[in-house]
KETIDO-328279 format. One line per field, with one value per residue (C-alpha): x negated, z negated, y negated. Coordinates in steps of 0.2 Angstrom, whole numbers, plus 5000, padded with zeros to 4 digits. Each point is the difference from the previous one (the first is absolute). Example, Ala and Ser with C-alpha at 12.3 -4.5 7.8 and 13.67 -1.06 7.14 Angstrom:
px [4938	4994]
pz [4961	5003]
py [5022	4983]
This chain:
px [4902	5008	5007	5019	5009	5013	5012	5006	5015	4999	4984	4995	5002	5006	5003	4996	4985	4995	5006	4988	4984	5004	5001	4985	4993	5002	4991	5016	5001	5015	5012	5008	5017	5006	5014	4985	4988	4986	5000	4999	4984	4991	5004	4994	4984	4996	5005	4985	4998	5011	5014	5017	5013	5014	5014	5018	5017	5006	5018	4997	5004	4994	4983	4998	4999	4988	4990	4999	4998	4984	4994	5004	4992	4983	4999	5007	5010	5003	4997	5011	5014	5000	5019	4998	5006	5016	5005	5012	5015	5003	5010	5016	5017	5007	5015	4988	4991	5001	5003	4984	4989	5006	4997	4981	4996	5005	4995	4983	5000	5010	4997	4984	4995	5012	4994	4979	5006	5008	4986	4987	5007	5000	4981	4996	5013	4987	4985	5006	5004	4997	5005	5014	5002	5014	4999	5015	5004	5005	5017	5006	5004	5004	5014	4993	5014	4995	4991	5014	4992	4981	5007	5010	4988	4986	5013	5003	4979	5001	5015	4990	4985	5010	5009	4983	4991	5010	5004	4982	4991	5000	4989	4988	5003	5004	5009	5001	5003	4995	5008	4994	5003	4995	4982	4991	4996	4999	5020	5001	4986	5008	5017	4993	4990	5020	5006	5011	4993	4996	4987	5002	5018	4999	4985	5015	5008	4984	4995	4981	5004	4989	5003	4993	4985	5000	4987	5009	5012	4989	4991	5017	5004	4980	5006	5016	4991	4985	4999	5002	5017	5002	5018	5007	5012	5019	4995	5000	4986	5004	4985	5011	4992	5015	5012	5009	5004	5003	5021	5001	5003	4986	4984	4988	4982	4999	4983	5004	4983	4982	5001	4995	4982	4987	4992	4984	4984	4996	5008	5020	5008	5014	5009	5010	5013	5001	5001	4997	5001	4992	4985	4998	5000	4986	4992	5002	4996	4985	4990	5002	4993	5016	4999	5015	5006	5019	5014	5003	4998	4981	5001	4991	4986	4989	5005	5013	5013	5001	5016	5009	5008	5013	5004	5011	4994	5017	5011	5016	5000	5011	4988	4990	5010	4993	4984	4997	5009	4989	4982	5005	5004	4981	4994	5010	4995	4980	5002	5012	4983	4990	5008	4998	5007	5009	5010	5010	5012	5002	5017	5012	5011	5013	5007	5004	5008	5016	4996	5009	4991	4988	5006	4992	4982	5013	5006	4982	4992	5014	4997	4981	5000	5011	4989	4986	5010	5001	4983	4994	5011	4996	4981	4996	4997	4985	4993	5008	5007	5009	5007	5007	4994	5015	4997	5007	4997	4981	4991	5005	5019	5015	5002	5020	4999	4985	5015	5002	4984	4998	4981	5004	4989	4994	4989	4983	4995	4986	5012	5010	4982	4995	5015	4999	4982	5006	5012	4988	4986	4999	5006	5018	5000	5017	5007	5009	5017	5002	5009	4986	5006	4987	5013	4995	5017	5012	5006	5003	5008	5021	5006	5000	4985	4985	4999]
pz [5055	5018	4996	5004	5013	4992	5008	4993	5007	4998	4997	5006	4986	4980	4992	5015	5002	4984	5001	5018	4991	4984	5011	5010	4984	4995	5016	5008	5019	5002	5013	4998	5010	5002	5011	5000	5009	5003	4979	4997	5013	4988	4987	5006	5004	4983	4993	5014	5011	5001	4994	5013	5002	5010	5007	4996	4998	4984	5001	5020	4997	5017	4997	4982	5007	5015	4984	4993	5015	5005	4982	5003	5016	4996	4981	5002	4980	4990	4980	4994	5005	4990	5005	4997	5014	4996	4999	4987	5006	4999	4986	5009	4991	5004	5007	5015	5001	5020	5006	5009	4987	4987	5013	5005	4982	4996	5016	4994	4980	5003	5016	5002	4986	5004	5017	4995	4986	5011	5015	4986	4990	5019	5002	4981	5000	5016	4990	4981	4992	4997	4992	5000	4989	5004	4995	4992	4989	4982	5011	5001	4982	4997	5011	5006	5006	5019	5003	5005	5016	4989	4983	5010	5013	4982	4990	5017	5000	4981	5007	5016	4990	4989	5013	5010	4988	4994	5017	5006	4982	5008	5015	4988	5003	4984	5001	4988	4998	4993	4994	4998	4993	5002	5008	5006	5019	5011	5004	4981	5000	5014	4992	4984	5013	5006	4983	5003	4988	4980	4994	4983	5002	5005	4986	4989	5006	5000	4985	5003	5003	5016	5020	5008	5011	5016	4993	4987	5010	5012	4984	4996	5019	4999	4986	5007	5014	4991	4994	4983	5004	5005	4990	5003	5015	5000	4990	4997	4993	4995	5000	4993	4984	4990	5006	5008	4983	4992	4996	4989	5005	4991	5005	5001	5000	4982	4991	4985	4996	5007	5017	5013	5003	5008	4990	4995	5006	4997	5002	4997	4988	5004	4985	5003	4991	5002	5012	5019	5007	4990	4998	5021	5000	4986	5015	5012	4986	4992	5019	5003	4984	4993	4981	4991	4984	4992	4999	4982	4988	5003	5020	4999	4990	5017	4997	5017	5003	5021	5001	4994	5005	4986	5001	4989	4992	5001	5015	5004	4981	4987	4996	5014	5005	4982	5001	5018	4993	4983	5012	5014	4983	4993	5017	5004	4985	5003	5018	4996	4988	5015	5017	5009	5002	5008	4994	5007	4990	5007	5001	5011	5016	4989	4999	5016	5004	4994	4992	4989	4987	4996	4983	4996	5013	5011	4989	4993	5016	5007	4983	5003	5016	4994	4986	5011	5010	4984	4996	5017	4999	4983	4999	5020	4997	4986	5017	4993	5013	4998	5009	4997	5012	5000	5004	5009	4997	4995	5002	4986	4997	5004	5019	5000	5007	5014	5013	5000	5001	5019	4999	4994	4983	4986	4996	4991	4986	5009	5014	4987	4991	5017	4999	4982	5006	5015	4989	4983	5014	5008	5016	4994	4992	5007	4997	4984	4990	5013	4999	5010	5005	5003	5003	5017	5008	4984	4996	5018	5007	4999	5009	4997	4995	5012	5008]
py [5062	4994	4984	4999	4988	4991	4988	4985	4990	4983	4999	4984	4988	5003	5016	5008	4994	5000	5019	5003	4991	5013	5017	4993	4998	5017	5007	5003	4998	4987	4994	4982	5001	4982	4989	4987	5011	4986	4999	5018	5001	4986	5010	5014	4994	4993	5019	5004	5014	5014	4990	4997	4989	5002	4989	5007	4992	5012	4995	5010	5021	5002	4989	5010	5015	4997	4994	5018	5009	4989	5005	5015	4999	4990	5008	5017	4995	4986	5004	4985	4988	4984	4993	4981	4991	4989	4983	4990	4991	4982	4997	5001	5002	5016	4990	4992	5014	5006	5019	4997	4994	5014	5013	4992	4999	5019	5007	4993	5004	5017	5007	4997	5007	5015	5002	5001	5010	5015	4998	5000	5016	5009	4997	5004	5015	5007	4995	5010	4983	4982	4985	4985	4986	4988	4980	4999	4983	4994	4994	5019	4999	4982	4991	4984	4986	4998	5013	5012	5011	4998	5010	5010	5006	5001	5012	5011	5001	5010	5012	5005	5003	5009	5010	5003	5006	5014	5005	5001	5005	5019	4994	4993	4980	4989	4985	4986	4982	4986	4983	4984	4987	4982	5001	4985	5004	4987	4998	4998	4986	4991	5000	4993	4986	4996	4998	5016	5011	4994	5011	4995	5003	5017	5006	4995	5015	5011	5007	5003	4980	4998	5007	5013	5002	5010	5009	5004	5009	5006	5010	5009	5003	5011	5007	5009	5003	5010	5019	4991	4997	5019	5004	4985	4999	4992	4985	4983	4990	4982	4988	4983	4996	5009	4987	5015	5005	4983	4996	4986	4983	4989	5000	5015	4995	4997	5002	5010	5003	4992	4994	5012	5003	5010	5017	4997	5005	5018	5017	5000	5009	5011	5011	5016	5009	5017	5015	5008	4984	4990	5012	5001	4978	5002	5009	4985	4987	5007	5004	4982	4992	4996	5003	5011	4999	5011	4991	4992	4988	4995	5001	4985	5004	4994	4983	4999	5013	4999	5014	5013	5018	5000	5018	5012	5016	5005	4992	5005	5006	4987	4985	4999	4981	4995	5006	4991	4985	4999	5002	4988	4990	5003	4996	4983	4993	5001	4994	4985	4996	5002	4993	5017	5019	5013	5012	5017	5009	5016	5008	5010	4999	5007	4980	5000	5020	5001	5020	5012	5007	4986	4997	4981	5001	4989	4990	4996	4997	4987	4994	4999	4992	4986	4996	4999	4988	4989	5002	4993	4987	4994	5002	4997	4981	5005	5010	5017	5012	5015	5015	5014	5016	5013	5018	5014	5017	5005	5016	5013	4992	5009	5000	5001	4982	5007	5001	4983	4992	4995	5002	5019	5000	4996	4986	5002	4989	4995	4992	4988	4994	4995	4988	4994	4998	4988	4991	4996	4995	4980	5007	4999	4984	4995	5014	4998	5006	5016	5016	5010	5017	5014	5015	5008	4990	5006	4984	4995	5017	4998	5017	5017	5014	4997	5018]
């Protein structure tokens, strides 16, 4: 397999670089774009050969697109486009905030991102497709006293994606985003050296109790750029430990079972409810070693319960919100004994579509992403995370909805298991208390009938 060229903006240092190191990890020929162009050539050379860096003022449209073209130029494509250049403001009230330094900041955040974005889809539109995942940030969802231009340049990141990715799922380019939350790069570090940043303060706010890695959201950043992430375009995945979906006022990181700790030695344990989907993760699971066991009330009969695909044998059908509530319940209660888990319930887009005809699926799936929500909040201090992966249309469902889809069909079971697959695994371990949509762009598209 050729090895793709990726380009990550902002590659120099944090998330970025931590995203460079995991693409070069992967085999992946990778391009470190960075304003500190002296940086990104070290880095580059600690990836080793084959590896470039390249010197570039994002918040510049002009200096962006010279960018593409000399990929273009030099590579003849580029295969994905990791948007992570941006800066924070400086805490400024919005009432001392200057024209100029509001402008700076989104030129940076928005346009930049905009402007790699529309160079990037020309090249892949010539080449039969590629890749895009924007850095967006936990701010797009949250507002943040003194960080007026920072949230507002974050939220305007999820609406391009959105926008992007319906527009250009014909020409075979996906385009999703991902959300972090606190994540201990180096700025982070230094602002907790300054006394400016409480880390035990903010894992108060975090669920899971802890910051992130870069690692961490370097792994989800692969993910949504891999083949296993084939159905998914238009979204947004939040790495923030559940505090995303945390809205009380005390604080979160409460234990409510052992404290958290690591899965024994041996093979995990991963038990599924039933189904397409569930049968087609069984696949995945059981190739790699990973032992398998139904869904029920001795799932644990291995001594450790590591996850769960809590799955319906009816969904859309009256019921299923009680039968995924009573096996996350099964399932929470052996891993608040043990420290450890992850769990998926499984539901639909429907919670999200405002749809005639739908009788209670909508109802049942808004009703099951909010519980998931709870869940992750309650039990993420015991080292419990939970999400809940909601889909689109699949292969043999009705296709009345197939006009809307941006990616212009149907999923395959086999394409949602490779997402329960990322989010039971380590590689999402910040990844916690999220609506995951894998819908071909269903959830994200807001106009008429794709034709």
């Amino acid at each position: 397999m050729t090895a793709r060229i990726v380009l990550v903006t902002g590659a120099a240092a944090g998330i970025g670089w931590a995203t460079a190191r995991a693409f070069a990890e992967a085999g992946d020929r990778v391009l470190l774009a960075d304003i500190d162009g002296s940086r990104a050539a070290a880095r580059a050379l600690e990836l080793g050969a084959g590896h470039q860096a390249i010197t570039v003022d994002m918040a510049d449209p002009n200096a962006v697109a010279a960018m593409i073209a000399r990929i273009a130029a030099q590579h003849g494509r580029l295969d994905v486009l990791v948007n992570n250049a941006g800066r924070i403001d400086g805490g400024t009230p919005v009432t001392e905030q200057t024209p100029e330094g509001f402008r700076s900041l989104l030129a940076l955040n928005l346009g930049g991102t905009a402007t790699a974005s529309e160079a990037a889809a020309a090249l892949m539109r010539r080449q039969g497709g590629g890749v895009i995942v924007n850095v967006a940030s936990g701010a797009a969802l949250r507002a943040i006293p003194l960080r007026n231009g920072y949230s507002a340049s974050k939220a305007g990141v999820v609406a391009l994606t959105r926008n992007h990715a319906c527009a250009w799922a014909r020409d075979g380019i996906r385009v999703n985003a991902i959300a972090p939350g606190y994540t201990r790069t180096e700025l982070v570090d230094r602002l907790i050296a300054e006394g400016r940043v409480d880390p035990a303060k903010a894992a108060r706010r975090i669920p899971l109790g802890r910051m992130g890695e870069p690692a961490e959201i370097a792994a989800a950043i692969l993910h949504l750029a891999s083949p296993d992430a084939a159905y998914m375009t238009g979204a947004l995945l939040v790495a923030d430990g559940a505090s995303h979906a945390y809205g009380g006022s005390e604080d979160v990181n409460v234990p409510r079972g052992a404290l958290p700790a690591p899965p024994p030695p041996g093979a995990p344990v991963i038990a599924l409810g039933p189904g397409a989907t569930a049968e087609a993760l069984a696949a995945r699971l059981v190739a790699r070693g990973v032992v398998t066991v139904p869904a029920g009330p001795d799932m644990d009969r291995h001594g450790r319960l590591d996850g769960l695909l809590n799955t319906d044998p009816l969904p859309g059908e009256p019921g299923h919100l009680d039968r995924i509530f009573l096996g996350a319940q099964a399932a929470g209660r052996i891993m608040l004994r043990q420290g450890f888990g992850a769990i998926v319930n499984l539901t639909s887009v429907l919670g999200q579509l405002g749809l005639p005809e739908t009788g209670p699926a909508g109802p049942e799936a808004a009703a099951i992403g909010m519980l998931t929500r709870t869940m992750a909040c309650e039990w993420g201090a015991s080292g419990i995370r939970v999400n809940c992966l909601a889909t689109g249309l699949l292969a043999g469902e009705e296709a009345k909805l197939l006009p809307r889809v941006p990616l212009h069909r149907a999923g395959q079971p086999a394409e949602v298991a490779a997402v329960a697959d990322f989010l039971l695994s380590p590689a999402s371990g910040f990844v916690s208390g999220s609506l995951v949509p894998v819908d071909g762009g269903l959830s994200a598209h807001g106009g008429l009938d794709i034709v």
